[in-house]
N, C-alpha and C positions, 0 to 999 in steps of 0.2 A: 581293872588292875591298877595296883597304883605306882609309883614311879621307880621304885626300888625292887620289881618284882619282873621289870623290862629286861631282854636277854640281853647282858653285856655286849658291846659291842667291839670287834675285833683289836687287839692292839696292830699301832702300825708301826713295822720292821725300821726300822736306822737305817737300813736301804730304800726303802721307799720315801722316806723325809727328804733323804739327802734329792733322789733323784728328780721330786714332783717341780722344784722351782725350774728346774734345768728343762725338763719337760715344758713345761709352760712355757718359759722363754723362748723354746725353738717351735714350738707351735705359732705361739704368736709372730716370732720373725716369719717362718713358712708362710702365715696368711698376710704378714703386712708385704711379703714379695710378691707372694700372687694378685693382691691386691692394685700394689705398684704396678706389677706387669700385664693386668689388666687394662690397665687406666692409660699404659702407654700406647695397648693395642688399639683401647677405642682412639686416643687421639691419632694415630695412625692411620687408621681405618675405618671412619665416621660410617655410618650407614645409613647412605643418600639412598633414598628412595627414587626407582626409577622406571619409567614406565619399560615395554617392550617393543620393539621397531618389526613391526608384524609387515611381510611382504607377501605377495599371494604365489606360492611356491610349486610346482611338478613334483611328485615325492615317485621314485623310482625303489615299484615291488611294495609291495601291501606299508601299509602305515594304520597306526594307530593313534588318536588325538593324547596326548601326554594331558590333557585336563582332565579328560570326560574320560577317558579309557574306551571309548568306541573306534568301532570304524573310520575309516577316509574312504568314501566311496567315491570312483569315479577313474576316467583314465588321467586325463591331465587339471592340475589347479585346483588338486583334492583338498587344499588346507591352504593355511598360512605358517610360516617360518618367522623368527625373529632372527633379524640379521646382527644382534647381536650379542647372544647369548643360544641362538641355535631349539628354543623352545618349538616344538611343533605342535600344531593345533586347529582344528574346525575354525574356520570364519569366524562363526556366531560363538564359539569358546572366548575367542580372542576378544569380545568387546566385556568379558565378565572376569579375565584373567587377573589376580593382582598386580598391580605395580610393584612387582619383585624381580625384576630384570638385573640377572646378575654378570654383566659380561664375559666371555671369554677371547681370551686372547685369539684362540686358534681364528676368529671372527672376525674383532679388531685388530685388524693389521696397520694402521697407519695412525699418527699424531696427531699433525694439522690438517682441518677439513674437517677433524670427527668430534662428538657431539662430546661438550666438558665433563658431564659427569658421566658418562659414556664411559671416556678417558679414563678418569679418576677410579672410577669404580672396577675397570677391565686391570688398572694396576697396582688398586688395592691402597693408593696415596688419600692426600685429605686435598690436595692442588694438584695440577697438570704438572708433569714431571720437568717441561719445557720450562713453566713460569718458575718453581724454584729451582734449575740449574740456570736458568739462564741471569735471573739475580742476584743468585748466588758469586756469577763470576762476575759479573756487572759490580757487585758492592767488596768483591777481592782484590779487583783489578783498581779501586779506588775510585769516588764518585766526585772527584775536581776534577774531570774531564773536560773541556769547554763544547756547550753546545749538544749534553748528554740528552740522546734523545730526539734532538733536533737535528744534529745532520745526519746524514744520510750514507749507509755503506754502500760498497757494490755490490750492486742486483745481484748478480752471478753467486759471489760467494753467503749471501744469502740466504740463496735458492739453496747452495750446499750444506747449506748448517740447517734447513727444513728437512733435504733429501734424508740428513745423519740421523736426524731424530724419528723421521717414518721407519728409518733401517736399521738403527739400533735403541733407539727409545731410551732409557737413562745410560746407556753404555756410550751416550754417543760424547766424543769429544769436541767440547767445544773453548780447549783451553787456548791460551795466548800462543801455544806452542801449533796449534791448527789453526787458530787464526788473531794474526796481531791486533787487528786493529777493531776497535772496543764496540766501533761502531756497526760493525757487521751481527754482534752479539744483541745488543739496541734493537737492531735492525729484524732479528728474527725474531724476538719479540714481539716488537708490535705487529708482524704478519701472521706470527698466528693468534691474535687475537682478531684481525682484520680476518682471516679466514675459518675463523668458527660459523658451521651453520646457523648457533644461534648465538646472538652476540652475549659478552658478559653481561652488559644490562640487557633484559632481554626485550623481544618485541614487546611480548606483554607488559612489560614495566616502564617501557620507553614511553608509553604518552605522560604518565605520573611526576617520572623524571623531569621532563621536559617542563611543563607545568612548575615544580618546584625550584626551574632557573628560573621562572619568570618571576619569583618572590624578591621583591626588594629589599623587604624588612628582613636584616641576617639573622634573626632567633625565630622567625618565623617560617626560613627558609629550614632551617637545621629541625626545627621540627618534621615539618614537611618532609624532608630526606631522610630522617629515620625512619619514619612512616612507610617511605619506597623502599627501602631497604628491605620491609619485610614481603615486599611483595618477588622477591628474588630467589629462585634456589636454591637449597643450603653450601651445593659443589661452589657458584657463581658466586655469592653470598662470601664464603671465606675464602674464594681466590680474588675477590677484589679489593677484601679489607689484607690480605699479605701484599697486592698491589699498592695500595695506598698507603701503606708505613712506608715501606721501599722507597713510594715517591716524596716523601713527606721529609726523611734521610737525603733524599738528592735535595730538593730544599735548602739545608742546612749546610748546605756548600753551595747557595749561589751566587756568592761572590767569587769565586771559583769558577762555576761552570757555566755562570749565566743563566739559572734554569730557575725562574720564580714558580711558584704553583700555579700563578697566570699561564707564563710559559708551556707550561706542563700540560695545563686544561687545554689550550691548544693542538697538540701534539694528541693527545690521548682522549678529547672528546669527542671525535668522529670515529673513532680508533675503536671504544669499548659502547657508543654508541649507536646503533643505525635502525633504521625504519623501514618497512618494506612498502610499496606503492605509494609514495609521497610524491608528491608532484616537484619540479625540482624548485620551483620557487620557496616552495613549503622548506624544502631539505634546507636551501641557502641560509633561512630565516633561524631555521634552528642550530646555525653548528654556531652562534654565538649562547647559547644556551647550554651547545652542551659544553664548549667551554667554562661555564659556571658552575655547571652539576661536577664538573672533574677538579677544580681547584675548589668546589666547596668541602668535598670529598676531602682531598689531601689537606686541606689547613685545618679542618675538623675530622680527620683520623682520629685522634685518639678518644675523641668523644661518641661518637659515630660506632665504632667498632668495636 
């Protein structure tokens, strides 16, 4: 058939012209908000992958394995439970289970002591809710404090601003108005980084680390230390690189506060560093090291991260 013999094709209405551009424009804004509000949800809520904290459990009245969908036979220590996220499951399921542990709160009841991306994942954050309120007030309350970091609050009220955040977790207050003085804020800080079961740099990373203070050469070490970096968890990974601008800001006031990134590595390399079974001469030998991995960190933030 040839081209003049094709059935006309519909005329379109003065109503439809008008309305098709208007259409398009609000489809497209629709998919550029979803899009936006996508993008905000993953930066929100990164999806750390996490293993499951499988304990050998008593299950009270018949149970079924949530992997395998069999049986639990037996009277008592029929299976294993995850302490946190509540998964129940055979023994032998538990060593073939993915690493898709998705916390729940009802589980994770407490702050400090419990595992970071544990944490992170149980509140749906990209960091521990403690490190950004507690920097947050840290860098409101102004970072020409003398000695930020390095003195010391009182134990007691400390201990308080731990007890606030097992008891109310981001509700908890920790402003100038509950406690004045800057250093108590400091102060809770670095305990619970001292009191993570596994430290920010982890066991596993810590011999790598350690090793990369002992590089003299500083473009040799920076290599090196990227290198460690990737040997980190993605939770630990970006809650040390928000650590490290943070520190890298106190810095730039230390004519003010007295707090060089030497300083700082001080303060903060036993802090986010530690080894388990070291002999203690060994430990001694290392906390000049890890002061080097922590001020290498903060004077190469921006590189690094």
């Amino acid at each position: 058939m040839g081209f003049w013999s094709q059935t006309p094709s519909k005329p379109t209405s003065p109503a439809s012209t008008f309305w098709q551009p208007i259409r398009s424009f609000a489809l497209s804004q629709l998919t550029s908000l979803v899009r936006r509000a996508t993008l905000r949800e993953s930066d929100l809520a990164p999806k750390y992958e996490k293993v499951h904290n499988f304990k050998v459990h008593t299950f009270r009245g018949p149970h079924w394995c949530e992997y395998c969908a069999n049986f639990m036979w037996g009277l008592i220590a029929q299976g294993v439970k995850c302490a946190d996220c509540g998964l129940n499951v055979h023994k032998q399921c538990s060593k073939v289970v993915p690493n898709d542990c998705q916390p729940d709160l009802r589980h994770v009841k407490k702050v400090y002591s419990c595992d970071l991306t544990t944490l992170v994942k149980a509140h749906n954050t990209k960091r521990p809710m403690v490190v950004d309120m507690c920097i947050q007030e840290i860098e409101a309350r102004g970072l020409q404090s003398e000695g930020l970091y390095r003195i010391s609050g009182f134990s007691e009220l400390i201990e308080d601003v731990k007890l606030a955040f097992d008891r109310d977790g981001e509700k908890a207050d920790i402003s100038s108005n509950a406690y004045e003085d800057l250093n108590i804020i400091t102060g809770a800080l670095k305990l619970y980084f001292r009191e993570l079961p596994i430290p920010l740099i982890t066991y596993d990373a810590y011999p790598r680390f350690i090793e990369t203070g002992k590089i003299a050469d500083p473009e040799k070490r920076l290599e090196s230390l990227h290198e460690a970096l990737k040997l980190l968890p993605p939770a630990h990974c970006e809650t040390l690189r928000y650590l490290m601008a943070h520190l890298k800001r106190v810095t730039e006031y230390e004519k003010e506060n007295l707090m060089s990134s030497e300083n700082l590595g001080i303060v903060f390399g036993p802090t986010l560093m530690r080894a388990p079974g070291l002999d203690a001469m060994t430990a001694l030998n290392d906390i000049r090291y890890q002061r080097l991995v922590v001020e290498s960190l903060i004077t190469n933030e921006d590189v690094l991260f």
